[in-house]
N, C-alpha and C positions, 0 to 999 in steps of 0.2 A: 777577628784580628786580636791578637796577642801584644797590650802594651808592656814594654819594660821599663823598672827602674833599673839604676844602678845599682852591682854591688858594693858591700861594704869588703869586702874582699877583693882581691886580684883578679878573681874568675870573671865570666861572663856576666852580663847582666841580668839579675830573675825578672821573672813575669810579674805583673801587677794584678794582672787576669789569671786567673783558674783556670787551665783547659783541664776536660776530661785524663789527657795523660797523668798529667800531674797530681790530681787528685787522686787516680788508681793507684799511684805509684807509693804516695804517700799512703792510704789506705794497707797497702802491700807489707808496708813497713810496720804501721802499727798493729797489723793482724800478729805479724813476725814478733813481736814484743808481747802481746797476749799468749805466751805461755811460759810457765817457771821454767822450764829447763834451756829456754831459748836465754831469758833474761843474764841465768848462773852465767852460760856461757858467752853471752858478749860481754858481762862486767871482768872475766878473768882473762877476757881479750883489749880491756881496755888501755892497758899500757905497756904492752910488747905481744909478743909475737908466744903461742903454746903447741904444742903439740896435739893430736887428738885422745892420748892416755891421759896429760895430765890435764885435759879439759871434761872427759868425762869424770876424772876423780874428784875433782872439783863441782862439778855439777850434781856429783851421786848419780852416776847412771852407765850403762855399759858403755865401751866404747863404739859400738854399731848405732845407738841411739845418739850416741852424740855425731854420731858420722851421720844419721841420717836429717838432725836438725841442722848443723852444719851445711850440708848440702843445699837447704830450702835459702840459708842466710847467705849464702854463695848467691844463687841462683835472684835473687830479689835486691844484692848488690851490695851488705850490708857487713858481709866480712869477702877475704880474699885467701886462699892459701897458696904454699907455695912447697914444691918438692925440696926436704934436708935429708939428702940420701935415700933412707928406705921409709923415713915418716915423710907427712904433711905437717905444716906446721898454719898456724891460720894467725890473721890479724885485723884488727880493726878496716873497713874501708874509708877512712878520713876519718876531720873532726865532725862533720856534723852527726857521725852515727855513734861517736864518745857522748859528744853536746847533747843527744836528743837520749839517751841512756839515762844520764847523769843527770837531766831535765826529771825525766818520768820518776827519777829514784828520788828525789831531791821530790818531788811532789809528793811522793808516798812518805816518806819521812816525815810531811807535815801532819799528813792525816793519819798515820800511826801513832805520830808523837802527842799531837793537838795543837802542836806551836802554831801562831798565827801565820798565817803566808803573809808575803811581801812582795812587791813589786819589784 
């Protein structure tokens, strides 16, 4: 049995228990985060909406490779695109996949930099 707290948001309540979903799902996401050209391309989706040219040029990579990492981050739930005429355009899939971005970059930051972390 799966207990819930309350959110701190509007949405449903989370779990207080781990079930196997949840953990795969999460696992899913940070596998999707362990690679540079995944990362280039969610941080230049972080606050609007790109196209898949000028998300490859951004990333330094062709634009078939960015379609094909796109596709995995589609697929895993972490961005969404949407038909603008004859492009695709992609964006972020909510805050917490800005939040947990800006999290891991905001950590590396510290260990690149040496500043001390904080709470």
């Amino acid at each position: 049995m799966v207990s819930v707290r309350p959110s701190p948001s509007t949405g449903p309540p989370h779990p207080d228990v781990l079930d196997d979903a949840r953990v795969q799902a999460a696992v899913m996401s940070f596998a999707l985060l362990a690679d540079p050209t995944r990362v280039r391309l969610l941080w230049a989706l972080r606050e609007r909406e790109v196209d898949v040219s000028s998300l490859a040029e951004t990333a330094g990579c062709r634009a078939t490779v960015a379609s094909q990492h796109l596709s995995k981050l589609r697929f895993a739930g972490l961005v969404e695109g949407r038909r603008d005429g004859r492009r695709v355009v992609y964006r972020l899939r909510g805050a917490h996949v800005r939040n947990l971005l800006a999290e891991a970059l905001f950590h590396a930051d510290h260990q690149v930099s040496g500043e001390p972390v904080h709470d």
